[in-house]
N, C-alpha and C positions, 0 to 999 in steps of 0.2 A: 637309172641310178637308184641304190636301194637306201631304206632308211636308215636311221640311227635308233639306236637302243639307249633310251636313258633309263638310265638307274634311278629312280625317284625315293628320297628318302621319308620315312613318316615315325610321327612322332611315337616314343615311346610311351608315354601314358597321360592323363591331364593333364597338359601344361600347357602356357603362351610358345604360341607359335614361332612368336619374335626372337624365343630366345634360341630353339633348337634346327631351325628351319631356314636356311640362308634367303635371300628374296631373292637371286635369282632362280630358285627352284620353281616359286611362282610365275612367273611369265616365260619357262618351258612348262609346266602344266596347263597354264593356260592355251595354249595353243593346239596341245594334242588329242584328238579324237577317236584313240585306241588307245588301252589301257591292260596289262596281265597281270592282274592282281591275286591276291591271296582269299579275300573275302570281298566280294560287289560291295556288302553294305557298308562294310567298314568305310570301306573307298569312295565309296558314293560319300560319306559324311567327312573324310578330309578334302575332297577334294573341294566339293562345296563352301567349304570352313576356307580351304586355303585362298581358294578364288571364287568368292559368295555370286558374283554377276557370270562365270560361265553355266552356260546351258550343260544339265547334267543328263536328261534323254537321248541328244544324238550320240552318247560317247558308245561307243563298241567295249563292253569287258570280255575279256577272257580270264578263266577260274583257273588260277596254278596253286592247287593246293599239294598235301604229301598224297592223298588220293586220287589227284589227276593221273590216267595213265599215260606212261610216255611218248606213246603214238599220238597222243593230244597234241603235243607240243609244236608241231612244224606246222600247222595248221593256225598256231596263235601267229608265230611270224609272217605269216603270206601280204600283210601290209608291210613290214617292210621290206619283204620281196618286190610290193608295187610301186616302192616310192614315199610310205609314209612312214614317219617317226612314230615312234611307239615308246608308251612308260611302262614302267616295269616297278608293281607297288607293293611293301610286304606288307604283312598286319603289322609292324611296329618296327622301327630301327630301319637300317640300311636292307634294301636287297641282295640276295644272294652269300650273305653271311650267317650258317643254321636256319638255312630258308628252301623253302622250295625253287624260287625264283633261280637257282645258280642255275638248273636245267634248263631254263631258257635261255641263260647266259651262255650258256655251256653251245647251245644249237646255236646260237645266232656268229659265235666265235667258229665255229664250223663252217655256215656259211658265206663268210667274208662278210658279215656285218657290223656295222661301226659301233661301239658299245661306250656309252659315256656316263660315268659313275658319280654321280651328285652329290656334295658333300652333307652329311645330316651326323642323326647321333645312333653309334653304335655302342648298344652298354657293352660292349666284350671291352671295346678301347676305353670307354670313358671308365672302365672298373680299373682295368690295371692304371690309370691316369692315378687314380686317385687314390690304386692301393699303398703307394709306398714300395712297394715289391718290385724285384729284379722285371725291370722292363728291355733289356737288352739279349736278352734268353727266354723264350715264354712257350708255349703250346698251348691251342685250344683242342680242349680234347669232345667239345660238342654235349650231346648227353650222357651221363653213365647209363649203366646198364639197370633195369627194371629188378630183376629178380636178384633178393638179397645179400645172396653166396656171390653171385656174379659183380655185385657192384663192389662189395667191401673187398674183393680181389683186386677189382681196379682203385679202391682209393689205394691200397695197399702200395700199387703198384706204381703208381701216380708221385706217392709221399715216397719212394725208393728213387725213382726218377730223378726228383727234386734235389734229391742229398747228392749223388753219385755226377749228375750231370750241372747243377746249380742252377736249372732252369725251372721258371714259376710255371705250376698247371696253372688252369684256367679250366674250368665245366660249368655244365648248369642243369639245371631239371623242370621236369615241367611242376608249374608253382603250388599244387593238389600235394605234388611228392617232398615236395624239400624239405619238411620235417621230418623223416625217414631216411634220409642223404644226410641233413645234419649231424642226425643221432647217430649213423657208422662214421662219420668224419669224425667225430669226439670218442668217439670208443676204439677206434682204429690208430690213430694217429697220435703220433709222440707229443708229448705235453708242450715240447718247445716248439715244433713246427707253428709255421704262422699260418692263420688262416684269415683273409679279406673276405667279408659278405659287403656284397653288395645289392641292396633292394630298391625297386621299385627307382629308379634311376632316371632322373631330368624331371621327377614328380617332387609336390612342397610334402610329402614323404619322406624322400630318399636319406638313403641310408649307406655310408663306404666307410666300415669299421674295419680294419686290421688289427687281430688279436692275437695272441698264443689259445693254443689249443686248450693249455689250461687255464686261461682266462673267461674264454667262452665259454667253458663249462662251469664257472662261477653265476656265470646270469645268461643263461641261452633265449636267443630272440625268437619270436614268434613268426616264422615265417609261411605261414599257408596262405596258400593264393596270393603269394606276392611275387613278381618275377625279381628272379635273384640270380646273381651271378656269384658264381665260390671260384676262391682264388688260391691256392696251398703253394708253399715255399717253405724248404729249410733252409734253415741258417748252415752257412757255409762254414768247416771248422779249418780255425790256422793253427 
């Protein structure tokens, strides 16, 4: 009989465990002794936090980053090929949502094995939770594009979206770039579009402002090195 794949959720950034973390995630952690994580050390430090009395030497990681090669991956599964359950950990939020981890989701659905999704916090949901914004129509559009022509094309294309189909984007970036993603969001986009930031999320930080375009361009936030979630919606006209 082969194992089960749990999704193990982990926290998005300092904060009590109590609040983002349901307890029964702890005593399926507790018991597993293979682990395919994002980063060992990260994980070595929740998992420890999560359950301080397990032994953290005998546990087996395997490394699923965006640089793992995909030949890697069937070779992480071979315990639940024998029999054992296995967790499945990202660096922050749920697995397999803008994670590497979906790939091993993705092989283990391939080969008939049982996949159980643990409930934690994912800032993509808790940002539209809390934008205010059409939650009934949404996209996540994942990262834009790097290079500048290319990105302001897709906010372009994103804010056309919004108007034409009345469904909210959703993107994000990595948190080095989000001052340069902010800055074509304000310069691209129509003054009445709405745009949700959302920072640093389930921290005594966080931040879920939903503003007009030209609001935000009144007092723009500082966002480097924070993980942010952007949210664009127009307003629908009657």
């Amino acid at each position: 009989m082969k194992g089960t794949l749990f999704l193990i959720p982990a926290p998005l950034g300092d904060c009590s465990l109590e609040m983002v973390v349901p307890a029964g995630v702890e005593s399926v952690v507790g018991r597993l002794d293979y682990f395919i994580v994002e980063n060992v050390r990260t994980a070595r430090r929740y998992i420890r936090k999560l359950v301080p009395d397990k032994p953290i030497d005998p546990i087996t990681f395997y490394t699923l980053n965006k640089h793992t090669p995909s030949r890697e991956i069937a070779g992480f599964l071979k315990p639940l090929e024998e029999g054992f359950d296995v967790g499945l950990v990202s660096e922050a939020g749920v697995p397999g949502i803008a994670d590497p981890g979906e790939e091993a989701v993705a092989e283990a659905q391939r080969r008939g094995i049982v996949v159980v999704p643990m409930v934690g916090p994912s800032s993509i949901i808790l940002a539209l939770m809390g934008s205010g914004l059409n939650a009934e129509n949404f996209a996540f559009n994942g990262y834009l594009p790097i290079k500048s022509g290319e990105r302001i094309r897709k906010i372009n294309a994103l804010e056309k979206k919004s108007r034409h189909e009345s469904q909210t984007q959703i993107f994000m970036e990595t948190p080095y770039r989000n001052g340069k993603l902010l800055a074509d969001i304000l310069n691209q986009c129509m003054d009445e579009t709405w745009l949700c930031i959302a920072s640093e999320i389930t921290t005594e930080r966080e931040i879920i402002r939903t503003r007009t375009i030209r609001q935000w361009k009144k007092q723009v936030p500082d966002l480097h090195k924070k993980p942010t979630i952007f949210i664009l919606s127009v307003p629908s006209k009657h």
